[in-house]
N, C-alpha and C positions, 0 to 999 in steps of 0.2 A: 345420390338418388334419394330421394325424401319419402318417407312414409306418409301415406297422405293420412291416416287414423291417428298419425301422433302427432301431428302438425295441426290437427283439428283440437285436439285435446289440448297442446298447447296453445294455440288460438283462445280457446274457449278461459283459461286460464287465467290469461289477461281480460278478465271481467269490464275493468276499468280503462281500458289504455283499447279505448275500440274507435280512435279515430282513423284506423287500417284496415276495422274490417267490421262486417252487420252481422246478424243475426234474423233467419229466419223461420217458424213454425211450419211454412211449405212456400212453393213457388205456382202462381197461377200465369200462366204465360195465355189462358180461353178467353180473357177478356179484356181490350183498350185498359180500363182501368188497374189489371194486375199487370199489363205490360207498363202501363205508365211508371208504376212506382219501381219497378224490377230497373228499368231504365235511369229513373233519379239517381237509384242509390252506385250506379255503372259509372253515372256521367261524376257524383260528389268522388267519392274514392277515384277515382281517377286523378281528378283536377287537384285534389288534397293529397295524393302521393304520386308526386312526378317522379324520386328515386327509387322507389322500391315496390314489392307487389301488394296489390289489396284483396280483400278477400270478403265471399261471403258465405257464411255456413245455415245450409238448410235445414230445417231437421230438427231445431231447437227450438227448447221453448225461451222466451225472452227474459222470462222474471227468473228463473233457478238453473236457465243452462241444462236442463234435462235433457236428454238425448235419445228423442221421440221418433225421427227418421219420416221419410215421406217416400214416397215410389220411388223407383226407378227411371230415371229420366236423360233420357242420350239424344237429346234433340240437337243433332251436330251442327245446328241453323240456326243457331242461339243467338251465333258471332251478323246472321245476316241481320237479324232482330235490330241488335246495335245500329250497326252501322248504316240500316236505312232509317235511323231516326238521330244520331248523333252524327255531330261535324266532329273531326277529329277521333275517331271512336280508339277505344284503347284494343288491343288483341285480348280476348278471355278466351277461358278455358272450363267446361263444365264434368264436373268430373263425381261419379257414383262410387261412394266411401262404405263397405261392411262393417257395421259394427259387431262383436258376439251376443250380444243378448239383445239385438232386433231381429222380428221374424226378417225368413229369408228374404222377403219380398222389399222390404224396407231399407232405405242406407239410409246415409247423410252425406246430400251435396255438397260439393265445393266448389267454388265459385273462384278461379284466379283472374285476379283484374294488373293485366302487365302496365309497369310504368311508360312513361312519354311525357314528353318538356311540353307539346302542346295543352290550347285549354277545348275541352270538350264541353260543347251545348248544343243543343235543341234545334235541327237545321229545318224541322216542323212540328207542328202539335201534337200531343194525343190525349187523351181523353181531359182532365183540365189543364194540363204542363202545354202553355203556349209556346211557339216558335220563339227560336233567341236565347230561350230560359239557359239560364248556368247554373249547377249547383255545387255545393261544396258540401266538405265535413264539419261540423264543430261539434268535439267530441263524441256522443254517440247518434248524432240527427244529421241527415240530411238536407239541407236548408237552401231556397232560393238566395241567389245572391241579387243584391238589390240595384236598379239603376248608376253605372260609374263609379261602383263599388269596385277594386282590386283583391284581384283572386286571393285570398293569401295559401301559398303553398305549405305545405308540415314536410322539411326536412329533417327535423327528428325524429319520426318514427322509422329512419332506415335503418338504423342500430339498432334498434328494438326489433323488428321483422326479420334481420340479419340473424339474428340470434335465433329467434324464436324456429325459423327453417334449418338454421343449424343444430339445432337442437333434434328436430325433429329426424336425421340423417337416417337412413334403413340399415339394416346389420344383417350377420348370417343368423342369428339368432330368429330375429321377426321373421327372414325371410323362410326357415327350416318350421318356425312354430305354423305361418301360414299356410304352409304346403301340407304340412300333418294336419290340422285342422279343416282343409280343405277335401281332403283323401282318406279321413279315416272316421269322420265325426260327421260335417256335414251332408257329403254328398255317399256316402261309403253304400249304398244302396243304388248306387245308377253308375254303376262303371265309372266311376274318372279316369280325367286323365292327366298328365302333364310333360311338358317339354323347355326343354333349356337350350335358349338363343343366346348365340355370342358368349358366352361362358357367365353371361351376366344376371339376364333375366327368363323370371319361370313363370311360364303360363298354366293356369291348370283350367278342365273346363269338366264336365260334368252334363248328362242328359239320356231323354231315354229314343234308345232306336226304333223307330220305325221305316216301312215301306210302303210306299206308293207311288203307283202304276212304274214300278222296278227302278225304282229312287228310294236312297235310302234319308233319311231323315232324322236329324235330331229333334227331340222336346222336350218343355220343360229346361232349359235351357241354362247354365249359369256358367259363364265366363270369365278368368280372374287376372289381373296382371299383376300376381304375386310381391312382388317387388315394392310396387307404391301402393299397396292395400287399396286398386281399386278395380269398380266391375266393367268390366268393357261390355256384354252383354249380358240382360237377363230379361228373359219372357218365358211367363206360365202357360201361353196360349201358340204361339209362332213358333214355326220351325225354322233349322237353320240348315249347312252343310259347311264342313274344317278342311279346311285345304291347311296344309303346309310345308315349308321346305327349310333351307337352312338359315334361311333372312326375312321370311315372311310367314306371318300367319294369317289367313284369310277368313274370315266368315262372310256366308252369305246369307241373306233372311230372306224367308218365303212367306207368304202369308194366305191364310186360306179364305180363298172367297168367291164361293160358292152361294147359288141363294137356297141351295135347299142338299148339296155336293159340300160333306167336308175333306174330299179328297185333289180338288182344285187349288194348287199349290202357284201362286204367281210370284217371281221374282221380284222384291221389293230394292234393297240397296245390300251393295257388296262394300265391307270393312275391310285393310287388309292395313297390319300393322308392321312395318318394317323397321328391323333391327340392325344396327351399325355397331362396327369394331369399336368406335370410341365412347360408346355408353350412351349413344344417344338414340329417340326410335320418333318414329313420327305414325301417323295414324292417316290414310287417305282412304274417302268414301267415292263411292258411285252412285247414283239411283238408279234401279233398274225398272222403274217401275211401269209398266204399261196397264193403264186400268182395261177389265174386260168389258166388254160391253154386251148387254142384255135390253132386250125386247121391252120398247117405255110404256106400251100398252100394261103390261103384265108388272113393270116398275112402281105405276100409279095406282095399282090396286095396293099393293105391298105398301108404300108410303102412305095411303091414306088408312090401311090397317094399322099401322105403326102409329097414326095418329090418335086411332080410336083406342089402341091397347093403352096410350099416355092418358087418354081421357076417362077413361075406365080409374086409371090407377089416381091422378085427382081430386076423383069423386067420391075415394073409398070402396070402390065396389071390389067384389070377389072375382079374382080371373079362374076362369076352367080349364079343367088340365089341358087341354087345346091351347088354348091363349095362354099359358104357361109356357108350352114348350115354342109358341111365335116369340114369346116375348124375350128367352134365350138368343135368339138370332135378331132384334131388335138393332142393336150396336154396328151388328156388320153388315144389316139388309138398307138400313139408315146413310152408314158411308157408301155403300155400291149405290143408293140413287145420287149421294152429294155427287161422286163419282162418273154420274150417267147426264150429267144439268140439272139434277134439282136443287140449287146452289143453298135452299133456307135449310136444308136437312140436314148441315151440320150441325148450324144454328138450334136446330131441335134437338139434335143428341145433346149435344151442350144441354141445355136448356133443363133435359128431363134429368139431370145425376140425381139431385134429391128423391127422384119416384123411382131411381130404379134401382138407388143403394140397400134397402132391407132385402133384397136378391142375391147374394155374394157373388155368385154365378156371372150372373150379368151384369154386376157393378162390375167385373173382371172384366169383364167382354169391353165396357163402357170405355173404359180407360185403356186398353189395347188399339182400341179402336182409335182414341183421340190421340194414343201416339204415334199411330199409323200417319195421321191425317197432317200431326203437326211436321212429320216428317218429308213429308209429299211436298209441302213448302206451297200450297195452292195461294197463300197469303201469307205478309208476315207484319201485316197491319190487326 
């Protein structure tokens, strides 16, 4: 079982020897152009390591390896991303890394890119990466590969990556340090909890209870799979509910949305993680989601409000404490019209992050929202 914190470290290590794997300072998956290049460096690694796995770590900065972290990100539709733009797509894996001295809110992605003897390119465009394109590794860039140009493959780095994962191997040590750390420092204020599946692995998870309309509720939420030092869930804002038994652990997410109701709690998508006798576990989702629907008369007043509070803030102008507290519910009254047919209002959310980050509040909101959105899969263009 591999520690994914120490696998990153050694990762990171090999400064020099990155024709295995990128580096990135965040992942933008809101627009054609951050998908385009997320996509390059999928299809390069890939086609540059047929024996072994490639990797790309989020969260860093490029020049010093500093280990800066970026959200939380469990977009389990990463893999559909791929594959409806590459032929041949390799299987990845995206995976949320804790570090100790990033806030809680923070990790560092990991990015597994499985090997395969095919070559992967471009079966259509997206933003300037035309249909066709192949890319490769050479050294640390990503690089088109040119007209009847032959792939060249890097089976040297399988010794090297072999190493570097073995290295990385989990111990009772990590796994005793993380459970104390999780149970007595971090969360030691909101009840944790934890459970031991298959004699192998230990979950811990941490949150605060609530009730509504005689449903109990977690919030505040952080979920941990002990073992490979990573987060299966975490949201400041959404609640959840823990089911489990001796082979499975379940979570469910709810989300509240309400246009002026923060007790309207709607089924979003159910995680359930199952555990096997021979140390192996797999992860399958559901989406549960059924959007509610609300009166478009009274939607089109809210959306053009929404537009005037963006217009306001633009301009520079001062909001009153009225338009203050609309401008809180901004992110989710935004998604419930994309929600309802007003198809540009995502587009808008998108759009306003710079106007509505010096708000912390609602820069929160903003980004719950868009993981909400990305997870609904309405698009994955």
């Amino acid at each position: 079982m591999i520690n994914k914190r120490l696998l990153i470290k050694n990762l990171l290590a090999h400064n020099d020897e990155s024709s295995f794997y990128d580096k990135k300072r965040q992942l933008n998956l809101h627009s054609r152009e951050g998908k385009g290049k997320f996509l390059k460096h999928i299809c390069a690694l890939s086609n540059s390591n047929p024996n072994n796995n490639s990797y790309i770590v989020v969260g860093v900065e490029d020049q010093d390896n500093e280990i800066v972290g970026d959200d939380f990100f469990d977009d389990s539709r990463i893999q559909n991303l791929v594959n409806a733009f590459l032929e041949n797509p390799p299987k990845i894996q995206y995976e949320n890394v804790p570090f100790p001295n990033l806030p809680k809110d923070k990790v560092i992605g990991l990015v597994t890119i499985k090997p395969k003897s095919k070559i992967s390119y471009f079966k259509k465009g997206i933003h300037t990466i035309l249909a066709n394109s192949v890319f490769v590794r050479r050294g640390s860039n990503s690089t088109p590969l040119e007209e009847h140009e032959e792939v060249e493959k890097n089976y040297q780095n399988t010794e090297t990556v072999i190493g570097i994962e073995n290295s990385s191997r989990n111990s009772i040590q990590y796994t005793l340090d993380g459970v104390i750390d999780f149970m007595n420092f971090r969360h030691k204020d909101m009840s944790p909890k934890y459970r031991v599946f298959k004699e192998l692995f230990v979950i811990c998870w941490a949150g605060v209870a609530k009730k509504s309309r005689d449903k109990t509720f977690l919030s505040r939420v952080d979920i941990e799979l002990i073992n490979e030092q990573i987060k299966l869930f975490y949201s400041a804002q959404d609640v959840v509910t823990i089911e489990y038994n001796d082979d499975t652990f379940t979570i469910t997410e709810y989300v509240p949305l309400g246009l002026n109701d923060k007790t309207s709690f709607y089924p979003l998508e159910k995680q359930t993680i199952h555990f096997f006798d021979n140390g192996y576990y797999k992860i399958d989702r559901e989406m549960l989601f059924q959007p509610p629907e609300f009166n478009r008369k009274m939607l089109y007043h809210i959306y053009n409000s929404n537009m005037a509070l963006l217009q306001k803030l633009q301009k520079g102008f001062a909001l009153s404490p009225r338009e203050l507290a609309d401008l809180e519910n901004l992110p989710s009254t935004f998604m419930i019209c994309y929600l309802n047919g007003f198809d540009e209002a995502k587009q808008k959310l998108i759009d306003s992050k710079l106007l509505l980050k010096p708000f912390p509040q609602v820069y929160l909101s903003f980004k719950e929202a868009l993981r909400i959105l990305r997870k609904m899969k309405y698009d994955v263009q």
